[in-house]
N, CA, C and O atoms as a Tinker XYZ file with bonds, in Angstrom:
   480  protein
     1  N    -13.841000    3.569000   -8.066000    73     2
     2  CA   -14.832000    2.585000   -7.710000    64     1     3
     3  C    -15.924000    3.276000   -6.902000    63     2     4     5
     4  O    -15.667000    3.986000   -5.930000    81     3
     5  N    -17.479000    2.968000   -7.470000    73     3     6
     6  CA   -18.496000    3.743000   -6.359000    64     5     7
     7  C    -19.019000    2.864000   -5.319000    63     6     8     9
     8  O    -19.251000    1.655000   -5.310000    81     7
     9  N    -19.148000    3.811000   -4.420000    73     7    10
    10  CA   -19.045000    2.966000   -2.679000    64     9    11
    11  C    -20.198000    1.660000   -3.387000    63    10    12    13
    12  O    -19.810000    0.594000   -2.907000    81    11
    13  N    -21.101000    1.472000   -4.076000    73    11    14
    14  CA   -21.866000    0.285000   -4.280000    64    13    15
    15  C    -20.553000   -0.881000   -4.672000    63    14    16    17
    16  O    -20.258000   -1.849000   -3.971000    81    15
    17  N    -19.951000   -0.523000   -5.848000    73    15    18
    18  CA   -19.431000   -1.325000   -5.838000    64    17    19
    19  C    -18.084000   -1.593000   -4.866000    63    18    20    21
    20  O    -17.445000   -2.632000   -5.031000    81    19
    21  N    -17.720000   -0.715000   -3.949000    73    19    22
    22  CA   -17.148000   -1.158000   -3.036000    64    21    23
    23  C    -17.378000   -2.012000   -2.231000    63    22    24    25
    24  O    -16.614000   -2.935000   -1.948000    81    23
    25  N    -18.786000   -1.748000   -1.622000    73    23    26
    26  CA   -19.384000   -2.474000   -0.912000    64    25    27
    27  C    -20.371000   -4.159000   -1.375000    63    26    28    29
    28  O    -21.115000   -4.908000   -0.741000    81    27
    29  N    -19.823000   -4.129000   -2.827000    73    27    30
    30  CA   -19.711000   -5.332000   -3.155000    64    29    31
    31  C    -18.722000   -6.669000   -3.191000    63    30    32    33
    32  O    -18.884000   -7.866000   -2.959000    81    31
    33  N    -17.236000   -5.547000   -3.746000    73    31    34
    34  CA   -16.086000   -6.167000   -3.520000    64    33    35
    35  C    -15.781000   -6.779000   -1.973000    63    34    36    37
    36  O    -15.192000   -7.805000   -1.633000    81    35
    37  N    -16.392000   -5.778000   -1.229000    73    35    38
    38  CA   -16.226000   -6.323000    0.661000    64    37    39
    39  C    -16.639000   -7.296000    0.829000    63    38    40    41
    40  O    -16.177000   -8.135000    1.602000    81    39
    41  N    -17.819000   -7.434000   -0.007000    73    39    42
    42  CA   -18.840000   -8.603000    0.645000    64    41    43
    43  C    -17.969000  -10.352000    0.777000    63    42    44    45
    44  O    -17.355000  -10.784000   -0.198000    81    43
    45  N    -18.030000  -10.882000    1.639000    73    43    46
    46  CA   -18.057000  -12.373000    1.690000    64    45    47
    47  C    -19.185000  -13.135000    1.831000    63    46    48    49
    48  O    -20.218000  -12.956000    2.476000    81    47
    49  N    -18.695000  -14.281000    0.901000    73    47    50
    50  CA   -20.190000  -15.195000    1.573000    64    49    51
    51  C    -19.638000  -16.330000    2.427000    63    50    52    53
    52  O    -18.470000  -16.525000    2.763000    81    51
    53  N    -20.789000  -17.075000    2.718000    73    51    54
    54  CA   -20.492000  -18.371000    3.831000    64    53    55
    55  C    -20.382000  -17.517000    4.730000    63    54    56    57
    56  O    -21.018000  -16.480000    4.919000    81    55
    57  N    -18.960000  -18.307000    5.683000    73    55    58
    58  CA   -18.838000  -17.901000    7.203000    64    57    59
    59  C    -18.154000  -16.411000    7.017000    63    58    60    61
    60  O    -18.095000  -15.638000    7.973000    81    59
    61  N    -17.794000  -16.172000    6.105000    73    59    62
    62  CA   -16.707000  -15.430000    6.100000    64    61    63
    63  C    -17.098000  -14.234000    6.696000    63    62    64    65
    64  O    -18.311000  -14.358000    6.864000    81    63
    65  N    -16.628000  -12.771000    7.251000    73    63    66
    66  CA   -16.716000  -11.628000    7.113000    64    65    67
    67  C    -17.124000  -10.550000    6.526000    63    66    68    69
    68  O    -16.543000  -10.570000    5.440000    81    67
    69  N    -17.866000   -9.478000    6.585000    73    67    70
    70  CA   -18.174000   -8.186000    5.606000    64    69    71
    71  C    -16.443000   -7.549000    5.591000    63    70    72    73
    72  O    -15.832000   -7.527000    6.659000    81    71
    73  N    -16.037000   -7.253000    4.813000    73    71    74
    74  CA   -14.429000   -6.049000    5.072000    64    73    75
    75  C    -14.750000   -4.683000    4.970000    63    74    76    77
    76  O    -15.602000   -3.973000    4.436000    81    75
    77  N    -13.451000   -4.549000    5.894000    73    75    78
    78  CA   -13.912000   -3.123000    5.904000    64    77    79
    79  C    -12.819000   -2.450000    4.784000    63    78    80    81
    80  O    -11.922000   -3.147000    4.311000    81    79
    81  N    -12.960000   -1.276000    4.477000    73    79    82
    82  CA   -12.231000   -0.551000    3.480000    64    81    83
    83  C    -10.420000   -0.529000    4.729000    63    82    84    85
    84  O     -9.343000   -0.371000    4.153000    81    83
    85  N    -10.436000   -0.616000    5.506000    73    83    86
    86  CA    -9.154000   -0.538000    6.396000    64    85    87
    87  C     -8.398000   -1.737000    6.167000    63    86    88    89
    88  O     -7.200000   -1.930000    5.960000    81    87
    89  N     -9.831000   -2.830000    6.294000    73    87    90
    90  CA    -8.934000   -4.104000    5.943000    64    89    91
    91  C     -9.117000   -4.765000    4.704000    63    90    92    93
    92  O     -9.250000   -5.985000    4.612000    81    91
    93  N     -9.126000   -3.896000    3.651000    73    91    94
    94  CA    -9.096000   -4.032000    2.239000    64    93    95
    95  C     -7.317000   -3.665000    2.229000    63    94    96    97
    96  O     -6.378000   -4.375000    1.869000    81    95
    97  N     -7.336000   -2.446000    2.707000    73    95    98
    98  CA    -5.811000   -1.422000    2.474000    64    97    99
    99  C     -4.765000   -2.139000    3.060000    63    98   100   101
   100  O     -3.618000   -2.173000    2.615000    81    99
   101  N     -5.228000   -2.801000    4.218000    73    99   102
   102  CA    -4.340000   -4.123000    4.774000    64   101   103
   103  C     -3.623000   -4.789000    3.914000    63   102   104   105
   104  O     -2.490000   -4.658000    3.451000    81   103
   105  N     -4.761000   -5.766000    3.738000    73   103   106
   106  CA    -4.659000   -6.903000    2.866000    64   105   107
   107  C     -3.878000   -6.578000    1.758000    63   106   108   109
   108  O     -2.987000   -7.368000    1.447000    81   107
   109  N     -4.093000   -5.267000    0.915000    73   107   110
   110  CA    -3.326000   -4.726000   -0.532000    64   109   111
   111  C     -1.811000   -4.386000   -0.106000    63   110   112   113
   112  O     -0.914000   -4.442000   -0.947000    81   111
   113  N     -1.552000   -4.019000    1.282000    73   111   114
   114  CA     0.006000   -3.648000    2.274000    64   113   115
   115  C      0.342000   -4.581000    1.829000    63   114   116   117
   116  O      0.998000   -4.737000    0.799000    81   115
   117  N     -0.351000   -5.891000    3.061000    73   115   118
   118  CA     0.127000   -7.506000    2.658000    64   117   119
   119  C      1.197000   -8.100000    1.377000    63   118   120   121
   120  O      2.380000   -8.370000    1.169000    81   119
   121  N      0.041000   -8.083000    0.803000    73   119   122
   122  CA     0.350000   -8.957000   -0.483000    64   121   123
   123  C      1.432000   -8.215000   -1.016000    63   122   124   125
   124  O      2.480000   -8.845000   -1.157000    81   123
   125  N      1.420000   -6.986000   -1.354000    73   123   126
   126  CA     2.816000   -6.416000   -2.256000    64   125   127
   127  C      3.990000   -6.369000   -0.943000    63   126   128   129
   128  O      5.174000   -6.678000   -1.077000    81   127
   129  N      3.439000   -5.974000    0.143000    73   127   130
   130  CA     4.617000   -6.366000    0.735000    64   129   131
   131  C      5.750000   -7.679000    1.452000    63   130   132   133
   132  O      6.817000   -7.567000    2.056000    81   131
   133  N      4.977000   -8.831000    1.073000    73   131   134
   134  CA     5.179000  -10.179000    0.618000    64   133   135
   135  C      5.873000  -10.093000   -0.196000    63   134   136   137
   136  O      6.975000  -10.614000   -0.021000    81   135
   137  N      5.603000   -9.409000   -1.484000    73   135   138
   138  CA     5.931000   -9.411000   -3.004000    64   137   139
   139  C      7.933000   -8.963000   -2.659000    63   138   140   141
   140  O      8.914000   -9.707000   -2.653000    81   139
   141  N      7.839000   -7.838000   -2.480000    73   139   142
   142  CA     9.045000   -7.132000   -2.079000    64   141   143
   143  C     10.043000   -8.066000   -1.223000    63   142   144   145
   144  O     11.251000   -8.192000   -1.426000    81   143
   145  N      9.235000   -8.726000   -0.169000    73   143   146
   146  CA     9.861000   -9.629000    0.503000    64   145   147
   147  C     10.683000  -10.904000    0.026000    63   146   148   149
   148  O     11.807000  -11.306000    0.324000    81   147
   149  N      9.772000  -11.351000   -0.766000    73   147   150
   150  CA    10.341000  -12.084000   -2.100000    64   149   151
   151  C     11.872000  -12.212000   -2.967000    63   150   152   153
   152  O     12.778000  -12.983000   -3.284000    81   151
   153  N     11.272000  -10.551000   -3.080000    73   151   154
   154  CA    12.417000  -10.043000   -4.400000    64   153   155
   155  C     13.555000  -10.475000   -3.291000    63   154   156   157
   156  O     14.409000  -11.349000   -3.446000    81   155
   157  N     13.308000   -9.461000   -1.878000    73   155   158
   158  CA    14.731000   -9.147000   -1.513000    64   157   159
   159  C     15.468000  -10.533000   -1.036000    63   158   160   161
   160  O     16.519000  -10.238000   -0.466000    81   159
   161  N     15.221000  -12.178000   -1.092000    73   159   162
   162  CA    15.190000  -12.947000   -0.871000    64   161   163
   163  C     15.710000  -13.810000   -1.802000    63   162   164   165
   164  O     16.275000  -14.893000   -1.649000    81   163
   165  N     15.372000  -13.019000   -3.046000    73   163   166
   166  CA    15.608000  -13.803000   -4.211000    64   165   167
   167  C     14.986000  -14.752000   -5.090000    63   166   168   169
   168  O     15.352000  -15.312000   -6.123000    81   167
   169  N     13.695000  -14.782000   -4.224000    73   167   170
   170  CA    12.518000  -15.676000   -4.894000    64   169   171
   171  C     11.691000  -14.954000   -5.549000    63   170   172   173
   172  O     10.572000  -15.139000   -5.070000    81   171
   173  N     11.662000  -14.247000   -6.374000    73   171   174
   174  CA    11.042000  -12.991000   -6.471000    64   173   175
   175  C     11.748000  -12.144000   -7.169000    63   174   176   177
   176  O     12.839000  -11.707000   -6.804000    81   175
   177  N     10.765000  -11.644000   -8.974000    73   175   178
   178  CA    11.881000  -10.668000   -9.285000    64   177   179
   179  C     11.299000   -8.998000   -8.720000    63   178   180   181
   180  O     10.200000   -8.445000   -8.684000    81   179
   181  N     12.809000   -8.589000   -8.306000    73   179   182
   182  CA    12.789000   -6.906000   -7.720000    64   181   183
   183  C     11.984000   -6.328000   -8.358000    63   182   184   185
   184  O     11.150000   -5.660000   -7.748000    81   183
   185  N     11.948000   -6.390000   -9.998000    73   183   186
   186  CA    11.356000   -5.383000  -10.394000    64   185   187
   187  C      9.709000   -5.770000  -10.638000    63   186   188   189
   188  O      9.052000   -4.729000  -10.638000    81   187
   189  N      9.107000   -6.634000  -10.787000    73   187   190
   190  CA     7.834000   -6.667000  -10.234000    64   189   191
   191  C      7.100000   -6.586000   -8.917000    63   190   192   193
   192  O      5.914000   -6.417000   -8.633000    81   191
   193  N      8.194000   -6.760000   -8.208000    73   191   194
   194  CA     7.794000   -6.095000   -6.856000    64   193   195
   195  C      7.302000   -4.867000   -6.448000    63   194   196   197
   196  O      6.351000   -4.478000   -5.771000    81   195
   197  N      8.450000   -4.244000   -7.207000    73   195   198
   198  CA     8.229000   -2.926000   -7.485000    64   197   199
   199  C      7.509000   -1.992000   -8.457000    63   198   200   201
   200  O      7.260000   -0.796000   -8.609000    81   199
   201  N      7.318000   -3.117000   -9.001000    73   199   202
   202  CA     6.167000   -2.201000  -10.053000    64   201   203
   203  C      4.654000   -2.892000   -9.440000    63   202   204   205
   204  O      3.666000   -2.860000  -10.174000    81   203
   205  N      4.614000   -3.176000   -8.802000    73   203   206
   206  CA     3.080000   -3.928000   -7.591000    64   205   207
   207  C      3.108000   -2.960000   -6.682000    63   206   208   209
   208  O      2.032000   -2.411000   -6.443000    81   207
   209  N      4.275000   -2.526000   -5.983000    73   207   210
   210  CA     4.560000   -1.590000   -4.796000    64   209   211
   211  C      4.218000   -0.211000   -5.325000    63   210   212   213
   212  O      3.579000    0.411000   -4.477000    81   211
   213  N      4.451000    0.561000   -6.570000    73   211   214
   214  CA     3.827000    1.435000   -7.001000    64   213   215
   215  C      2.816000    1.596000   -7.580000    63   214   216   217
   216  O      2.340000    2.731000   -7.557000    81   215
   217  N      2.300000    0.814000   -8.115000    73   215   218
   218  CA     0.624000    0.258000   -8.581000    64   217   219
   219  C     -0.220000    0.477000   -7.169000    63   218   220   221
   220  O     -1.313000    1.042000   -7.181000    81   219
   221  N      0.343000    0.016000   -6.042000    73   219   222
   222  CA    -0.448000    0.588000   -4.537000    64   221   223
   223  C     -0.305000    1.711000   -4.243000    63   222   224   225
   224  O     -1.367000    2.326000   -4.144000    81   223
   225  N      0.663000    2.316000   -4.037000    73   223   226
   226  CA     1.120000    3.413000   -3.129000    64   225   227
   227  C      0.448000    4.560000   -4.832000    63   226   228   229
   228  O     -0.213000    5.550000   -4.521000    81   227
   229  N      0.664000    4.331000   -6.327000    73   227   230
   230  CA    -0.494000    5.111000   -7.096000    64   229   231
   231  C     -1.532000    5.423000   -6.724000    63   230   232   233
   232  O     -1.860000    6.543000   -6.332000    81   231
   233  N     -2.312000    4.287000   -6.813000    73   231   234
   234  CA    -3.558000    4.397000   -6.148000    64   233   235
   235  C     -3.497000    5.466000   -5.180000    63   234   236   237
   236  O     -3.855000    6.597000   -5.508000    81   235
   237  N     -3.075000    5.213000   -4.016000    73   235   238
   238  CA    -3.565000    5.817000   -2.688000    64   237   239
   239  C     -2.991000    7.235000   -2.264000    63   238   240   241
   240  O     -3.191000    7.976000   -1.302000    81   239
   241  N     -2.189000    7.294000   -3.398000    73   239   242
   242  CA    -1.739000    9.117000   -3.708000    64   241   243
   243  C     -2.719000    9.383000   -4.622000    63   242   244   245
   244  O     -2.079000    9.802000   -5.587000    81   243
   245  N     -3.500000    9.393000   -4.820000    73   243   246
   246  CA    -4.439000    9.720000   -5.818000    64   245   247
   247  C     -5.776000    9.413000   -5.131000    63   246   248   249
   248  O     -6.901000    9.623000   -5.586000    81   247
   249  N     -5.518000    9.002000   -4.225000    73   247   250
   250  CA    -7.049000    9.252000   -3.105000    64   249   251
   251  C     -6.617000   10.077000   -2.162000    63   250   252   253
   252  O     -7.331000   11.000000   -1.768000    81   251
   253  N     -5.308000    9.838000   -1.643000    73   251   254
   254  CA    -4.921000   10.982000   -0.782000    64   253   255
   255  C     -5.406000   12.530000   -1.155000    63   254   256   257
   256  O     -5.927000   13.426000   -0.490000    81   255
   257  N     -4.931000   12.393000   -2.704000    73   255   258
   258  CA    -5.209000   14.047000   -3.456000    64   257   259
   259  C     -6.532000   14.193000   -3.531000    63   258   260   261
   260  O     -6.601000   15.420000   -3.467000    81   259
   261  N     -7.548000   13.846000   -3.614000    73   259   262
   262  CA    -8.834000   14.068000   -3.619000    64   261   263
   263  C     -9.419000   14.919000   -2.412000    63   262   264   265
   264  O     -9.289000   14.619000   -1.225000    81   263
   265  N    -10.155000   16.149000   -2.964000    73   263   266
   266  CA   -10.687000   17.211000   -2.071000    64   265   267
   267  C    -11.293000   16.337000   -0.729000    63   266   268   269
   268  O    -11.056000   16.574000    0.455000    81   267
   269  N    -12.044000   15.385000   -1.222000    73   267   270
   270  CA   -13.412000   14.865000   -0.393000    64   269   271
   271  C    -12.443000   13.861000    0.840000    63   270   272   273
   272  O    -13.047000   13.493000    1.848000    81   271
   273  N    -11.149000   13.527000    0.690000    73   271   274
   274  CA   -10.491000   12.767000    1.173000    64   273   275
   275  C    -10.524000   13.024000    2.869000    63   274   276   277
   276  O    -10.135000   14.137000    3.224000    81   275
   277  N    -10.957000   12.080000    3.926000    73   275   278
   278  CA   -11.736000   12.504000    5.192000    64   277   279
   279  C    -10.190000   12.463000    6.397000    63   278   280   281
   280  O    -10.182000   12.725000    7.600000    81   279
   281  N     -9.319000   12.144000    5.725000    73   279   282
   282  CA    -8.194000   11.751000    6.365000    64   281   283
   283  C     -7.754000   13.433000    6.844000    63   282   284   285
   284  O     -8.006000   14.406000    6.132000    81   283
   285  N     -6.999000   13.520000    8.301000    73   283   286
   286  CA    -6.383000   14.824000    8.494000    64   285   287
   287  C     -5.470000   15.351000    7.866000    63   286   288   289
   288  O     -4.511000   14.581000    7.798000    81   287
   289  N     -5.231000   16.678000    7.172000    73   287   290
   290  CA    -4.735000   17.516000    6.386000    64   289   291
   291  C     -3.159000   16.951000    6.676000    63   290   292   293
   292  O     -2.679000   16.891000    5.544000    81   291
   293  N     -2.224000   16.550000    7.545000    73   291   294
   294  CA    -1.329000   16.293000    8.173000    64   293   295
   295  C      0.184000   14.584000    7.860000    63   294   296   297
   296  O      1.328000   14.159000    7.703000    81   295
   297  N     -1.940000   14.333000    8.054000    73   295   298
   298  CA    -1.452000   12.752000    7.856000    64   297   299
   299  C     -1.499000   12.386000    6.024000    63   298   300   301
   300  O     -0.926000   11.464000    5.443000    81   299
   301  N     -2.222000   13.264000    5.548000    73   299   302
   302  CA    -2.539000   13.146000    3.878000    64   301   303
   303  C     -1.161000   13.413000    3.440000    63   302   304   305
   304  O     -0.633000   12.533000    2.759000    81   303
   305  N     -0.355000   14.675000    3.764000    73   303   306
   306  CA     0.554000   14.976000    3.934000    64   305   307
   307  C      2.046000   13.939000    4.198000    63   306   308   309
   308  O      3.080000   13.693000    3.577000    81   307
   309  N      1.476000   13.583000    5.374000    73   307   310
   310  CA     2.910000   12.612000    5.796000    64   309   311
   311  C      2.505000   11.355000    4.517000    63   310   312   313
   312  O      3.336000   10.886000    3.740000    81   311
   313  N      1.294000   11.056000    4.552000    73   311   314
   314  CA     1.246000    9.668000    3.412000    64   313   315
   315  C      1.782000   10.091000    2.296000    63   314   316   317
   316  O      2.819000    9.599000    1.850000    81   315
   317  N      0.954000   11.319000    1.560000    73   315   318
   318  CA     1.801000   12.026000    0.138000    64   317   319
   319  C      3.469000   11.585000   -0.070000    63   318   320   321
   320  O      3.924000   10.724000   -0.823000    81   319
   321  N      4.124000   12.403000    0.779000    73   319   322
   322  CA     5.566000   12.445000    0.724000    64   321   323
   323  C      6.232000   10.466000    0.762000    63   322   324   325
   324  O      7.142000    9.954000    0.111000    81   323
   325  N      5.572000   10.033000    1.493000    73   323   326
   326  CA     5.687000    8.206000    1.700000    64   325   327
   327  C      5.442000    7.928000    0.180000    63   326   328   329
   328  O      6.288000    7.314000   -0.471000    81   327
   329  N      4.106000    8.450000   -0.469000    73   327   330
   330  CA     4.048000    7.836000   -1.928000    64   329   331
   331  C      5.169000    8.397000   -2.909000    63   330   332   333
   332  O      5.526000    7.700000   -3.858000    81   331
   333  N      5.631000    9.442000   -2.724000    73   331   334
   334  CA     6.776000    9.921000   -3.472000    64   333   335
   335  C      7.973000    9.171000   -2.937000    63   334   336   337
   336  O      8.465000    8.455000   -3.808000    81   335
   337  N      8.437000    9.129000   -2.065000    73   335   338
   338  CA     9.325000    8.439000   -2.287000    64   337   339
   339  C      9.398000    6.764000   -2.027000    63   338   340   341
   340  O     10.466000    6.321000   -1.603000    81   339
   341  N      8.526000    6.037000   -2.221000    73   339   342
   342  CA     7.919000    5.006000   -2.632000    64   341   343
   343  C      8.373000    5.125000   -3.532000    63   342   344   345
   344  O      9.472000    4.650000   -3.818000    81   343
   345  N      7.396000    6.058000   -4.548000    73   343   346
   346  CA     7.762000    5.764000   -6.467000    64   345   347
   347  C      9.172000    6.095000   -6.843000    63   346   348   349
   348  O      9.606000    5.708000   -7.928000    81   347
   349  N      9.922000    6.791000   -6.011000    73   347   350
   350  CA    10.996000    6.933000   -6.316000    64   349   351
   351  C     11.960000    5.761000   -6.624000    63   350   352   353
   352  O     12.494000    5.377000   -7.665000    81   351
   353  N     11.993000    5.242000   -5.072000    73   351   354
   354  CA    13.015000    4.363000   -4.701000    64   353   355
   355  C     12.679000    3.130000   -5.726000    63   354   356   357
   356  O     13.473000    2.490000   -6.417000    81   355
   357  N     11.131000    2.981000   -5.600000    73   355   358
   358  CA    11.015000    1.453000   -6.824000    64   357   359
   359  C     11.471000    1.931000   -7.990000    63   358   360   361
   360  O     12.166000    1.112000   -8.591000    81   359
   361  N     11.316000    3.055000   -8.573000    73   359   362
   362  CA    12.125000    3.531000   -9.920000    64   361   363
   363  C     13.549000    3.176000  -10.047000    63   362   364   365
   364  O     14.211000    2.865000  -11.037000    81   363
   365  N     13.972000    3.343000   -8.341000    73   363   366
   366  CA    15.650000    2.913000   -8.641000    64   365   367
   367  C     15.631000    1.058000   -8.394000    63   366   368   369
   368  O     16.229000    0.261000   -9.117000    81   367
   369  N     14.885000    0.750000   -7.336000    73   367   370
   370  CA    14.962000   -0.498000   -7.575000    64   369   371
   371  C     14.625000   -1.813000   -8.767000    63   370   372   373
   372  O     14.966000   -2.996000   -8.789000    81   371
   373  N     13.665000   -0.828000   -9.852000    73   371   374
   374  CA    13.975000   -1.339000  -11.015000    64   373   375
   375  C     14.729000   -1.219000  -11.944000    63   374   376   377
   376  O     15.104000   -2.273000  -12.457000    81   375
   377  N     15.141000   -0.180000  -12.406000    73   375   378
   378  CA    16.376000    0.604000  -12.784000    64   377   379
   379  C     17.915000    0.269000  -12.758000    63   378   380   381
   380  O     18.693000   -0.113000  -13.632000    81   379
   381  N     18.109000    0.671000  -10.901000    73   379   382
   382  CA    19.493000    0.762000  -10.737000    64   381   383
   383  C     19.636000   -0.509000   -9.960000    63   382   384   385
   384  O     20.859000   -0.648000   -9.980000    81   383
   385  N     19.160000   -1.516000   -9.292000    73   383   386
   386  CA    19.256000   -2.495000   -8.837000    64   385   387
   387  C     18.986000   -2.537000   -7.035000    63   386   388   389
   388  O     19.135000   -3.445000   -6.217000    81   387
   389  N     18.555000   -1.190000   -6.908000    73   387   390
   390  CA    18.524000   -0.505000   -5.272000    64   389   391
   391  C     17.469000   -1.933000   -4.542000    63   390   392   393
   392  O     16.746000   -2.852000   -4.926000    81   391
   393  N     17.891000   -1.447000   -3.531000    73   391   394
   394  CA    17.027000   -3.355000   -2.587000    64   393   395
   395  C     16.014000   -2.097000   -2.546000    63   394   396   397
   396  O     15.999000   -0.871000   -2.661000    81   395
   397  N     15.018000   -3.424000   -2.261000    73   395   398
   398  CA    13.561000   -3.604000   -1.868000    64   397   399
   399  C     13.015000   -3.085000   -0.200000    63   398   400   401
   400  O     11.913000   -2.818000    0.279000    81   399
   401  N     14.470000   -3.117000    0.355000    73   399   402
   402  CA    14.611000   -3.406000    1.962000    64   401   403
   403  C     13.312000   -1.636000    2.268000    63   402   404   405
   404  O     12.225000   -1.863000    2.799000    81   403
   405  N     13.593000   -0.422000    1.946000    73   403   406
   406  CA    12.721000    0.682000    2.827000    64   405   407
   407  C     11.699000    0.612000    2.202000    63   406   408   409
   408  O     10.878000    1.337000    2.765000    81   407
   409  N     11.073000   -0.084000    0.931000    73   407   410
   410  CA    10.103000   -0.224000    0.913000    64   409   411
   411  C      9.315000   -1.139000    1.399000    63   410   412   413
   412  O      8.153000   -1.176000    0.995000    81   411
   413  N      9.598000   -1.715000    1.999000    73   411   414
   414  CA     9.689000   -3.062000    3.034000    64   413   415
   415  C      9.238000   -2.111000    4.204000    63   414   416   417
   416  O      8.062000   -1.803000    4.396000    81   415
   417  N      9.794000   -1.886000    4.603000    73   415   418
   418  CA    10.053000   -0.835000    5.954000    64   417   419
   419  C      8.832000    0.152000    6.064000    63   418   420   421
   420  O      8.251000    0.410000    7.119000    81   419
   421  N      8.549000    0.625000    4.924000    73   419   422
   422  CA     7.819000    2.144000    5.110000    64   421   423
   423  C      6.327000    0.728000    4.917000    63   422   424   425
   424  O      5.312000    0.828000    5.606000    81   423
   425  N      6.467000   -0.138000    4.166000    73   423   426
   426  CA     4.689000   -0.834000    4.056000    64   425   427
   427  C      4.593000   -1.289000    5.365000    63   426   428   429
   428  O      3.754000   -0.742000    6.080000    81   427
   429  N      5.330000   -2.244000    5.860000    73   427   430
   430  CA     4.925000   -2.499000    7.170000    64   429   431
   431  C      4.908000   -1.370000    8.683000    63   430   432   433
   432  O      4.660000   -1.886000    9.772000    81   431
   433  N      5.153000   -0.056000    8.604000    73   431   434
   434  CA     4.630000    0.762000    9.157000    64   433   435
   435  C      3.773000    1.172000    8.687000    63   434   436   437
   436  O      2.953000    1.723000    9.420000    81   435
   437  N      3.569000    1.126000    7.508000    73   435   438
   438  CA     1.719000    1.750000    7.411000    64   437   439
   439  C      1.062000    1.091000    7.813000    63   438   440   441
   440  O      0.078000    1.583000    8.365000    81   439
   441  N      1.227000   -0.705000    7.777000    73   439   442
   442  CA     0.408000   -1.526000    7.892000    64   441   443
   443  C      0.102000   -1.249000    9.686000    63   442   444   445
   444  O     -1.039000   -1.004000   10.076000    81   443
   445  N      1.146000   -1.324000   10.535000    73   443   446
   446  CA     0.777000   -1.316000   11.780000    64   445   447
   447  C     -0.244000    0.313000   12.137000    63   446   448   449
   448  O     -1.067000    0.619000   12.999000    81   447
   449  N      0.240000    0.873000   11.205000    73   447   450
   450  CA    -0.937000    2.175000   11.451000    64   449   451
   451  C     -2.345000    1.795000   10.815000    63   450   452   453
   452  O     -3.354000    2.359000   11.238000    81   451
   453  N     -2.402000    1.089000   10.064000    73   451   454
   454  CA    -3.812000    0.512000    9.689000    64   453   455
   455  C     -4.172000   -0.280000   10.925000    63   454   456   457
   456  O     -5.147000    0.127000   11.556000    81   455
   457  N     -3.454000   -1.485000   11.424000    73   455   458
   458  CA    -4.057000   -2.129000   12.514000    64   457   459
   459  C     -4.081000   -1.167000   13.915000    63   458   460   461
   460  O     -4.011000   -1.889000   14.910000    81   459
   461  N     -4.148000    0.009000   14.184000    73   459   462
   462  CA    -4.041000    0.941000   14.836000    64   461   463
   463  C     -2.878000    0.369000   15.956000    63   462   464   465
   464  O     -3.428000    0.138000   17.032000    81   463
   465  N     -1.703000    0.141000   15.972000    73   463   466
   466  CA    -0.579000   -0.387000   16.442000    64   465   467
   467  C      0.738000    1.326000   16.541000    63   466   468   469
   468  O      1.687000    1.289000   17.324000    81   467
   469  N      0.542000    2.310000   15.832000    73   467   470
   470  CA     1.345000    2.989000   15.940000    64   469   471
   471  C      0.406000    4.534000   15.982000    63   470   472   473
   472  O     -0.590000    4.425000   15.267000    81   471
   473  N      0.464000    5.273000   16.342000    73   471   474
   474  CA     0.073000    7.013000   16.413000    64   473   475
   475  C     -0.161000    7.209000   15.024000    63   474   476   477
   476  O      0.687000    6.751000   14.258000    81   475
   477  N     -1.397000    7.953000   14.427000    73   475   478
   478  CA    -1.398000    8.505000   12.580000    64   477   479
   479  C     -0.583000    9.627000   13.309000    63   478   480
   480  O     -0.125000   10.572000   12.668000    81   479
């Protein structure tokens, strides 16, 4: 997506807010991690959870990998290894029947590192 049309998708009208790209990545935590929440609940099937949960964490290993990527060499790093085994575990949780529960776990610590709540 080019920052124009990023900065279209942000836009709200009325009262609402401009977003920022932080609380775009939020909001995308959110919702799939709702999703997962679901499954593990039973309202909710596992394996679309999990195939939503890697449809995100795709994405953002694939911005992580990008040269131009402004994030510290460190933290690209610690996220990388999070998206691998992300795709892993949803592979088994669609698969082998594995819970939803650390992918649960690992979104809502990113999320509190998005709301700057924990150390990058």
């Amino acid at each position: 997506m080019t920052a124009h049309q990023t900065g279209l998708a942000a836009r709200r009208f009325g009262s609402e807010q401009v977003r920022t790209a932080r609380g775009m990545e939020y909001d995308a935590f959110s919702r799939v991690t709702r999703q997962l929440q679901h499954a593990l609940s039973g309202q909710a099937s596992p394996a679309v959870a999990a195939g939503a949960n890697a449809q995100l964490w795709t994405i953002l290993a694939s911005d992580l990998a990008e040269e131009d990527n402004a994030l510290p060499a460190e933290l690209r790093a610690g996220l990388l290894s999070l998206a691998i085994f992300s795709l892993r575990h949803g592979r088994a949780v669609m698969t082998q029947g594995a819970s939803p529960q650390p992918l649960i776990d690992i979104n809502l610590h990113v999320m509190k590192g998005l709301r700057g709540e924990v150390a990058a």
